[in-house]
N, C-alpha and C positions, 0 to 999 in steps of 0.2 A: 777407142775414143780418146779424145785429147783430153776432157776436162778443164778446158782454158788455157792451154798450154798452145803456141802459136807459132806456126811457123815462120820462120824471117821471112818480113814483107821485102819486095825484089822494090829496088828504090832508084828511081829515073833521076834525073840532073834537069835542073831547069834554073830560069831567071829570074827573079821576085817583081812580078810588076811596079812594083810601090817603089822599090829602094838598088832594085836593078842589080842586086847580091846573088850570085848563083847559090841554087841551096839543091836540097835532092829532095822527093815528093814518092809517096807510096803509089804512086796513078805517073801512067806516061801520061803528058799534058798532049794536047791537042789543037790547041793554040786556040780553040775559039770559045775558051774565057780566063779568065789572069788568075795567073800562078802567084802564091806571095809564102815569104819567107815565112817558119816560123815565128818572129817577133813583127814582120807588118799584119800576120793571121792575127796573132794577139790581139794588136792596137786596134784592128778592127771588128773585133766580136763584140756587142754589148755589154756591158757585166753580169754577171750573174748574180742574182737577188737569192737572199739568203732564203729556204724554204721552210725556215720556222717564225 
């Protein structure tokens, strides 16, 4: 057993729909929904609300 311990994710190359910056992504993309950079994923997540 691993106990959380992870094997390197195999990491595909793609292009950021937002900001059009090639980046690399845990998933080959498939093309039929948008890939986004690290930092256009950020801008577009909600925030998270504190849980206390």
């Amino acid at each position: 057993m691993s106990y959380g311990r992870r094997e390197p994710r195999e990491m595909h190359k793609a292009v950021c729909a937002e900001c059009g910056q090639e980046c690399e992504v845990p998933f080959k993309p498939d093309g039929s929904r948008p890939v986004y950079c690290r930092e256009c994923y950020a801008k577009r997540r909600p925030p998270r609300r504190n849980r206390y």
